[in-house]
mmCIF file of the N, C-alpha and C atoms, coordinates in Angstrom:
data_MODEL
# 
_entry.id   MODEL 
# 
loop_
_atom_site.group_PDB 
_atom_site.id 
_atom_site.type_symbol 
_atom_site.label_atom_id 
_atom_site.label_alt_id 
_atom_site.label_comp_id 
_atom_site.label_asym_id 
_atom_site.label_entity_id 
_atom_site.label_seq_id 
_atom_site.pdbx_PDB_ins_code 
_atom_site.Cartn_x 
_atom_site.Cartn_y 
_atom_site.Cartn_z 
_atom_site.occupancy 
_atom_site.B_iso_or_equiv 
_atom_site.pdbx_formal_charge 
_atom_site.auth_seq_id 
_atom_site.auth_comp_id 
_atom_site.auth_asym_id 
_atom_site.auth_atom_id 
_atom_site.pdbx_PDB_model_num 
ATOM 1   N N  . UNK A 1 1  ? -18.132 2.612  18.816 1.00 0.00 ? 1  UNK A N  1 
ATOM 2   C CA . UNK A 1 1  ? -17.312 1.943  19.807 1.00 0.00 ? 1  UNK A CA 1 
ATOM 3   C C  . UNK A 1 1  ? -16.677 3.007  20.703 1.00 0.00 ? 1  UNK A C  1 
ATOM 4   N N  . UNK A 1 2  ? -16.003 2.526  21.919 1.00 0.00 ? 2  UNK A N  1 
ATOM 5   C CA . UNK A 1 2  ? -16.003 3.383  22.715 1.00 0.00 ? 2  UNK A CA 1 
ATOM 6   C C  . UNK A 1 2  ? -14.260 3.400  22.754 1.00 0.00 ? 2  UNK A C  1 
ATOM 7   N N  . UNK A 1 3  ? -13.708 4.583  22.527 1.00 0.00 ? 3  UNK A N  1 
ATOM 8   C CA . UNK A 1 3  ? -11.759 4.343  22.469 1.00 0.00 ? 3  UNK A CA 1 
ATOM 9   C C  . UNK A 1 3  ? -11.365 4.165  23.620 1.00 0.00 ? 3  UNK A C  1 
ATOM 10  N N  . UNK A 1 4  ? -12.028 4.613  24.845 1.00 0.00 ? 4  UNK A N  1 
ATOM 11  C CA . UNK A 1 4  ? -11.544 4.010  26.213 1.00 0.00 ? 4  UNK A CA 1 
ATOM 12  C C  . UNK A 1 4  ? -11.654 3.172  26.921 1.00 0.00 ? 4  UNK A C  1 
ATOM 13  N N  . UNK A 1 5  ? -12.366 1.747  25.987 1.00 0.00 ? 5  UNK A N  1 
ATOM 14  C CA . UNK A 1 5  ? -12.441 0.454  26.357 1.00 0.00 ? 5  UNK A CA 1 
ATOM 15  C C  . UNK A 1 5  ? -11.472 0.346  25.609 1.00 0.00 ? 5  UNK A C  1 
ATOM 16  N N  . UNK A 1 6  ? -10.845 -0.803 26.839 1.00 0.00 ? 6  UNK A N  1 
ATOM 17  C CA . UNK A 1 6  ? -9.756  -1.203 26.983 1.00 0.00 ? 6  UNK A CA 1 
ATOM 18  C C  . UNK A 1 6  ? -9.697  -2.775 25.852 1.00 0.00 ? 6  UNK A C  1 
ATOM 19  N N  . UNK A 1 7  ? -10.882 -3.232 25.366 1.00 0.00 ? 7  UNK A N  1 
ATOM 20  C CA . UNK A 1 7  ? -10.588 -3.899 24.496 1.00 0.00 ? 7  UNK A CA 1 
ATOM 21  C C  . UNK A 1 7  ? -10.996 -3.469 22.940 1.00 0.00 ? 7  UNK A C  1 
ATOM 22  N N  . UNK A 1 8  ? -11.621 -2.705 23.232 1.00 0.00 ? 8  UNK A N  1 
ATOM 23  C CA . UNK A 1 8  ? -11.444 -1.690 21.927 1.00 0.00 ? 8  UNK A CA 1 
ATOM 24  C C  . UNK A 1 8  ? -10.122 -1.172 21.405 1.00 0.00 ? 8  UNK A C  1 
ATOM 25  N N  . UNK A 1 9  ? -9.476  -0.645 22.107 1.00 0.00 ? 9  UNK A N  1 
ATOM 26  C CA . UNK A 1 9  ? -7.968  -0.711 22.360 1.00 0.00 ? 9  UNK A CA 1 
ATOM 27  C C  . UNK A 1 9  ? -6.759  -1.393 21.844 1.00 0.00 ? 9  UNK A C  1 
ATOM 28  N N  . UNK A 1 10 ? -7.544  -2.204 22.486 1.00 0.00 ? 10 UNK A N  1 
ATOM 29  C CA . UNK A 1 10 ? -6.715  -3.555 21.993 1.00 0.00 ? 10 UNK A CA 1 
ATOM 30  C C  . UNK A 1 10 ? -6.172  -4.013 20.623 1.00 0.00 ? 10 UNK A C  1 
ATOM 31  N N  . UNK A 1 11 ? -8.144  -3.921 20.016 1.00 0.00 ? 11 UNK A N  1 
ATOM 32  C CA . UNK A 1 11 ? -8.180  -4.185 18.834 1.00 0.00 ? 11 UNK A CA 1 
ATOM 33  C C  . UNK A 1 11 ? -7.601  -3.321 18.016 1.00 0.00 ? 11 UNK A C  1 
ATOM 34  N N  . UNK A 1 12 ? -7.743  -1.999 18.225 1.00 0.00 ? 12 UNK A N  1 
ATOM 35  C CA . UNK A 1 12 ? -7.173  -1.059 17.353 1.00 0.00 ? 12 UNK A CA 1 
ATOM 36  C C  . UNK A 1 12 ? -5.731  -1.121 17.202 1.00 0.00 ? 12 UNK A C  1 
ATOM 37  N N  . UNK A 1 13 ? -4.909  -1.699 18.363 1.00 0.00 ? 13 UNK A N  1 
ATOM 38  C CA . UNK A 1 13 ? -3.614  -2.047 18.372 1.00 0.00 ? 13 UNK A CA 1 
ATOM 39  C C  . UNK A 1 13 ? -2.901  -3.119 17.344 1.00 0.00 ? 13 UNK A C  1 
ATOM 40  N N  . UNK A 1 14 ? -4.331  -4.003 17.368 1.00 0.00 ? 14 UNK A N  1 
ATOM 41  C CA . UNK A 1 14 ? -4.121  -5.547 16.566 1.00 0.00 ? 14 UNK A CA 1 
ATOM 42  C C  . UNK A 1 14 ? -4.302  -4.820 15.358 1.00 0.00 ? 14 UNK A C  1 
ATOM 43  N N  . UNK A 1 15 ? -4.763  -4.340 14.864 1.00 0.00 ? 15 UNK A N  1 
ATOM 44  C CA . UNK A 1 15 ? -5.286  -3.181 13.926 1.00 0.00 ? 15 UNK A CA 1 
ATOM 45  C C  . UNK A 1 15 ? -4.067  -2.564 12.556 1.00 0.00 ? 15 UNK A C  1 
ATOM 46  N N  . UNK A 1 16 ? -3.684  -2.039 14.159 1.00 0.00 ? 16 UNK A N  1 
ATOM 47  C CA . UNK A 1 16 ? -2.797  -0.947 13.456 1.00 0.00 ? 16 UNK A CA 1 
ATOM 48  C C  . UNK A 1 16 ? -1.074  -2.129 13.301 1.00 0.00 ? 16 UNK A C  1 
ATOM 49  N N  . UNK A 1 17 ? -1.455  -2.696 13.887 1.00 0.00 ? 17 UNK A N  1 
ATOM 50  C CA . UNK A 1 17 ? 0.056   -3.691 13.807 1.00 0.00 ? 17 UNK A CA 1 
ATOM 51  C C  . UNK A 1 17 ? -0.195  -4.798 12.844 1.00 0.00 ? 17 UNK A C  1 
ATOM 52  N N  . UNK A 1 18 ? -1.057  -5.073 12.574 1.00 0.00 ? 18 UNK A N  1 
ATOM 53  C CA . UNK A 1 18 ? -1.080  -6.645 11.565 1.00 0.00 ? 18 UNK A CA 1 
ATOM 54  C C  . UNK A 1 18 ? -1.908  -5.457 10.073 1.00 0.00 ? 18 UNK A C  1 
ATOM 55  N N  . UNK A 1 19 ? -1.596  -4.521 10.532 1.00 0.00 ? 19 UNK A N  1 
ATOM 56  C CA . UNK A 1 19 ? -1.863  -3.822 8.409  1.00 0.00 ? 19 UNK A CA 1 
ATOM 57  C C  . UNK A 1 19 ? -0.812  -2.757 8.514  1.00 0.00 ? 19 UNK A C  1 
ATOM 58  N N  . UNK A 1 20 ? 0.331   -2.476 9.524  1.00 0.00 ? 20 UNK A N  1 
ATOM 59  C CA . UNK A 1 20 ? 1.056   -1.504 9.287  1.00 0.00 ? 20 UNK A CA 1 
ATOM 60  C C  . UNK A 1 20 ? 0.872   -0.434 8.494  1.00 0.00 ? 20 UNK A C  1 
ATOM 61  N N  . UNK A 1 21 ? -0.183  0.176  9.646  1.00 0.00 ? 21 UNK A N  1 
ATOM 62  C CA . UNK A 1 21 ? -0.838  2.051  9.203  1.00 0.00 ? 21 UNK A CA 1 
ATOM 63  C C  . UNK A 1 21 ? 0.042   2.793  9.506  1.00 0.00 ? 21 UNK A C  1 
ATOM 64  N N  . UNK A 1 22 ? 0.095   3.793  8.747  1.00 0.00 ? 22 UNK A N  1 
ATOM 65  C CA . UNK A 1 22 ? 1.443   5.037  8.735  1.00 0.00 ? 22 UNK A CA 1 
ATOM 66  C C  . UNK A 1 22 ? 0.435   5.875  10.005 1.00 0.00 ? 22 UNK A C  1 
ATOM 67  N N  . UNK A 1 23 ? 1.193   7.167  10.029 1.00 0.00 ? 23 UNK A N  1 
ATOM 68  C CA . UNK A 1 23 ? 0.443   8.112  10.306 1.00 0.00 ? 23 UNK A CA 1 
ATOM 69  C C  . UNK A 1 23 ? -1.262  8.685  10.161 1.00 0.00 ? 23 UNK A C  1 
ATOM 70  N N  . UNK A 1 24 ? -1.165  8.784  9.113  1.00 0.00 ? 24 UNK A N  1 
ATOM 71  C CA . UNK A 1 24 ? -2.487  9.186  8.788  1.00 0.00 ? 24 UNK A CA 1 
ATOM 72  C C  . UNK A 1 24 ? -3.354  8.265  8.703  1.00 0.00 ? 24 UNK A C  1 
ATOM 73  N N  . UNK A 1 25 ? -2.951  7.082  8.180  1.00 0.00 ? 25 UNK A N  1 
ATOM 74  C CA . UNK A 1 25 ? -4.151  6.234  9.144  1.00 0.00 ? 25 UNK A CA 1 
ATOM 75  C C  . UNK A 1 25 ? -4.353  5.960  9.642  1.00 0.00 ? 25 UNK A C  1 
ATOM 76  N N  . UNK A 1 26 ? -3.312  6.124  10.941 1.00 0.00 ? 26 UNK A N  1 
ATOM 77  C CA . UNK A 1 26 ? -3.571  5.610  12.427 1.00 0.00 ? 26 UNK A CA 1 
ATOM 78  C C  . UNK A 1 26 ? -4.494  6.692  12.842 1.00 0.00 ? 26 UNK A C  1 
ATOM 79  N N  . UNK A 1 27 ? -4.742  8.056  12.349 1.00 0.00 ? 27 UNK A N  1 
ATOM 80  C CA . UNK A 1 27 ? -5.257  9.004  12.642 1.00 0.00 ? 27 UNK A CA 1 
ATOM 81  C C  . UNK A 1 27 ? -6.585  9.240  12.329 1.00 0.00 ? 27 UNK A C  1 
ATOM 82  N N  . UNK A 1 28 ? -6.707  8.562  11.030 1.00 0.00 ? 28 UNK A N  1 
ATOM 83  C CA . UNK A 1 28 ? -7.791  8.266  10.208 1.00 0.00 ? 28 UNK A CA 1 
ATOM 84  C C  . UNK A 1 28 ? -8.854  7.211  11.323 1.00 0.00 ? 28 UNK A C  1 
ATOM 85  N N  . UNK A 1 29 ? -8.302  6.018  11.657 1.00 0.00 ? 29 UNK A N  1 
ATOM 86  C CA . UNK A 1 29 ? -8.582  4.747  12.593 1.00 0.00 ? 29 UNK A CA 1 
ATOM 87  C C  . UNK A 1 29 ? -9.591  5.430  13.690 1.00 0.00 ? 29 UNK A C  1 
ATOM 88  N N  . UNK A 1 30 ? -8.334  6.528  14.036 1.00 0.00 ? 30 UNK A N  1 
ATOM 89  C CA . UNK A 1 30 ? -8.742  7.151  15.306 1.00 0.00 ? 30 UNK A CA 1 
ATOM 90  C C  . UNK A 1 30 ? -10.102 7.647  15.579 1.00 0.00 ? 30 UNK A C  1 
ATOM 91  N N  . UNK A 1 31 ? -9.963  8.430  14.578 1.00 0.00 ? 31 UNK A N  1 
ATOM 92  C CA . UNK A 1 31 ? -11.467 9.595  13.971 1.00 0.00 ? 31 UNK A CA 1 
ATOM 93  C C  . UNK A 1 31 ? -12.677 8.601  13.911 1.00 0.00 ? 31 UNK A C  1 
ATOM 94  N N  . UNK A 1 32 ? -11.918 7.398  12.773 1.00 0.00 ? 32 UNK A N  1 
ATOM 95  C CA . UNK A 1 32 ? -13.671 6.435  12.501 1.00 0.00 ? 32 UNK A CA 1 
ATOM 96  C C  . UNK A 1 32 ? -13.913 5.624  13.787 1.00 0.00 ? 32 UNK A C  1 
ATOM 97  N N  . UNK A 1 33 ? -13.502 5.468  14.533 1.00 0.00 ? 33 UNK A N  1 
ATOM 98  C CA . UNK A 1 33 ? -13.661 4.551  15.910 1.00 0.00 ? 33 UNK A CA 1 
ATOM 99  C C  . UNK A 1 33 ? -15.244 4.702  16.753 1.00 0.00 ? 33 UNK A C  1 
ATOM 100 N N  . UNK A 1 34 ? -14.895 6.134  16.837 1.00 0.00 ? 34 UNK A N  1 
ATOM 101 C CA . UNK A 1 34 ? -16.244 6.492  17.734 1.00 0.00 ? 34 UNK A CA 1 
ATOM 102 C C  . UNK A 1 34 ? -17.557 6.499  16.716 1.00 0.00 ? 34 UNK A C  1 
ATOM 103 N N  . UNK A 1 35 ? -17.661 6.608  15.325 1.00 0.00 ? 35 UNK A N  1 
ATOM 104 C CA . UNK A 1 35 ? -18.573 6.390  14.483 1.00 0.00 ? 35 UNK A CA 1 
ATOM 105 C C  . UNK A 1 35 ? -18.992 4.925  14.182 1.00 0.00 ? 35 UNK A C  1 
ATOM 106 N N  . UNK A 1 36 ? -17.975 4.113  14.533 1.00 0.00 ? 36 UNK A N  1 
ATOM 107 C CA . UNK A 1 36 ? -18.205 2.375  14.197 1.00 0.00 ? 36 UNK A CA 1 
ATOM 108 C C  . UNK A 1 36 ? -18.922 1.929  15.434 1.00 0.00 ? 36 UNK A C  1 
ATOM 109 N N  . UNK A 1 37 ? -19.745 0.787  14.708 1.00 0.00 ? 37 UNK A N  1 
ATOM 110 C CA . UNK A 1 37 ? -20.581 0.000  16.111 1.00 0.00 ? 37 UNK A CA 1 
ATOM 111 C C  . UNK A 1 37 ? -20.085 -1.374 16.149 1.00 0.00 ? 37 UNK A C  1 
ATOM 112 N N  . UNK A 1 38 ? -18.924 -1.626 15.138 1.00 0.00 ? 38 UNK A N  1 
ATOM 113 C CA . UNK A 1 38 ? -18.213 -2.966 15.293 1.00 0.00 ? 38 UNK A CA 1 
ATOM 114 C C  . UNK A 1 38 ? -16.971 -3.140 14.756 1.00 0.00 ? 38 UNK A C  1 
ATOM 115 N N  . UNK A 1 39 ? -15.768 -4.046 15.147 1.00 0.00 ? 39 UNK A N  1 
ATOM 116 C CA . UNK A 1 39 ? -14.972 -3.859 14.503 1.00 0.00 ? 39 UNK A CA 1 
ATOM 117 C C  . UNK A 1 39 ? -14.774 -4.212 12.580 1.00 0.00 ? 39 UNK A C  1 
ATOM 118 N N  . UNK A 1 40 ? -15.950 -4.995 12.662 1.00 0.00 ? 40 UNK A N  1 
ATOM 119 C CA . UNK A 1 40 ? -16.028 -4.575 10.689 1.00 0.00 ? 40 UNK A CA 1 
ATOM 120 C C  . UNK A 1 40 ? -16.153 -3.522 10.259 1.00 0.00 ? 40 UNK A C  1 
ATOM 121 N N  . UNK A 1 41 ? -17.483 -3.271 10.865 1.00 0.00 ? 41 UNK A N  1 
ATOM 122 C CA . UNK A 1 41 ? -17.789 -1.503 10.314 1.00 0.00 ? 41 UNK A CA 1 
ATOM 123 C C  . UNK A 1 41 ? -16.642 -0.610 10.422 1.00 0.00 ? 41 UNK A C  1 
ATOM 124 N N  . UNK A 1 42 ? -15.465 -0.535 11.450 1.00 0.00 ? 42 UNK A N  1 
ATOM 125 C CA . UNK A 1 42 ? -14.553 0.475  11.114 1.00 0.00 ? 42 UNK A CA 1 
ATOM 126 C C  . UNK A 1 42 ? -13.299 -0.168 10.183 1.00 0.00 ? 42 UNK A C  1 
ATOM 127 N N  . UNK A 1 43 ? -13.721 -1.672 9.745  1.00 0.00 ? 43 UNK A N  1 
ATOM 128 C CA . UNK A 1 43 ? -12.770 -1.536 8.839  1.00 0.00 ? 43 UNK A CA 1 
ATOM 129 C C  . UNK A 1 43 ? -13.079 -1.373 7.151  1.00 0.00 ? 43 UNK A C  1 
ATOM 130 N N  . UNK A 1 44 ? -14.667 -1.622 7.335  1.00 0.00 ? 44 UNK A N  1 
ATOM 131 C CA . UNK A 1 44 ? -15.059 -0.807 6.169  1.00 0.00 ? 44 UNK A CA 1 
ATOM 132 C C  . UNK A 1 44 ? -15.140 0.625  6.002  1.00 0.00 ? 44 UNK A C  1 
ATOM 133 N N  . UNK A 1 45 ? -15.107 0.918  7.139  1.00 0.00 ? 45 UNK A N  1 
ATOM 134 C CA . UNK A 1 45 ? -15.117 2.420  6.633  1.00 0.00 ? 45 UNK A CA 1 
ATOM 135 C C  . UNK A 1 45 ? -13.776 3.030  6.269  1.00 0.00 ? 45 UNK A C  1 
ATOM 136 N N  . UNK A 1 46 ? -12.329 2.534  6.952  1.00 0.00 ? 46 UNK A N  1 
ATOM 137 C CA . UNK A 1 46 ? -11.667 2.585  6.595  1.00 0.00 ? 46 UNK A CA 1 
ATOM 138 C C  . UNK A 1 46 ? -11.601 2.601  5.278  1.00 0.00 ? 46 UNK A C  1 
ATOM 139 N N  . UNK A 1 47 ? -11.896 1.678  4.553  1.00 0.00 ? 47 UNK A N  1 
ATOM 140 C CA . UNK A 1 47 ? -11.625 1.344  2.795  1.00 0.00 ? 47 UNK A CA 1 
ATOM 141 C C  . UNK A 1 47 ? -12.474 2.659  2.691  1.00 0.00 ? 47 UNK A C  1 
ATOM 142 N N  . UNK A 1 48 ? -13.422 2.689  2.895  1.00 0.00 ? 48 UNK A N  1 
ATOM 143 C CA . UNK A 1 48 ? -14.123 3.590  2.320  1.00 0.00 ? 48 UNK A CA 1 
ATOM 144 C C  . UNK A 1 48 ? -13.681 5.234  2.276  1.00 0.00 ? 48 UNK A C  1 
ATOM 145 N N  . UNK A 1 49 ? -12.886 5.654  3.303  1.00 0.00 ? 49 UNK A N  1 
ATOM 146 C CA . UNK A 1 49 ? -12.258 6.953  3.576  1.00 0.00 ? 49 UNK A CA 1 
ATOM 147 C C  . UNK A 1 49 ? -10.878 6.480  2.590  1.00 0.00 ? 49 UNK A C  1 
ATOM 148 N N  . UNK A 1 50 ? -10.034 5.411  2.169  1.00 0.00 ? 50 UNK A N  1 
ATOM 149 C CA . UNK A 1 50 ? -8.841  5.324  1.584  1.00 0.00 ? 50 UNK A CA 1 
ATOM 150 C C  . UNK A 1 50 ? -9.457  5.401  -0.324 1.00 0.00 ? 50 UNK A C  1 
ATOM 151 N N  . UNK A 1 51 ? -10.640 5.212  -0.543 1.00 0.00 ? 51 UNK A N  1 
ATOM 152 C CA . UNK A 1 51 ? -11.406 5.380  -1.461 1.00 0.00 ? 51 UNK A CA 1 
ATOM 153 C C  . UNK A 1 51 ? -11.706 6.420  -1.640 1.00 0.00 ? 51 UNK A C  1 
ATOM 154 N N  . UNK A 1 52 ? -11.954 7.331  -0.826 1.00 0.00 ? 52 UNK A N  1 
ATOM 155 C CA . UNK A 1 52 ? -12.348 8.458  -0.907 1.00 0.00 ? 52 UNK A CA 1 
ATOM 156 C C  . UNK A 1 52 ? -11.286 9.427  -1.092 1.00 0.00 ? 52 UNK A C  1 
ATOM 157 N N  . UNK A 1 53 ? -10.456 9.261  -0.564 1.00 0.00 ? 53 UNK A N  1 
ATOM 158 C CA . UNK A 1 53 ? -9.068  10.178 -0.421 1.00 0.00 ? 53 UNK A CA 1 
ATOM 159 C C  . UNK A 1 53 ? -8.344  9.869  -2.149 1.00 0.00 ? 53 UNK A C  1 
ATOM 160 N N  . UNK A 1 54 ? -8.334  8.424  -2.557 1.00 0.00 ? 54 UNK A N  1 
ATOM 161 C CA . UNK A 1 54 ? -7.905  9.022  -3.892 1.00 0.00 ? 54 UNK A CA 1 
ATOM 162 C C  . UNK A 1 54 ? -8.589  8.960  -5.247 1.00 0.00 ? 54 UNK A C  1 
ATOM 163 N N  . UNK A 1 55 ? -9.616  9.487  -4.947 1.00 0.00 ? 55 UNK A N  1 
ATOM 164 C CA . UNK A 1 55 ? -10.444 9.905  -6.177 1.00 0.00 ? 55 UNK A CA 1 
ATOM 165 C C  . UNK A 1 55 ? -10.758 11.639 -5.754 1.00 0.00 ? 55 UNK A C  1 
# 
């Protein structure tokens, strides 16, 4: 996905406000964005990097 569409944007806003991400995962969000081709895929990958981080 592209972070400078403006409804990409958006979503990441809806995102980050209806799961109240700290820091680092707003940062985390940030990073997987341009690797996702939909907004599922970056919210699986999300789990998948919060999976990863504590093991």
């Amino acid at each position: 996905m592209n972070v400078n569409d403006e409804n990409v944007l958006e979503m990441i806003n809806r995102l980050i406000a209806t799961d109240r991400l700290n820091k680092n995962q707003i940062l985390q969000l940030v990073n997987l964005v341009s690797i996702s081709k939909s907004i599922n895929e970056l919210k699986e990958n999300m789990k998948w990097e919060t999976f990863k981080s504590k093991n």
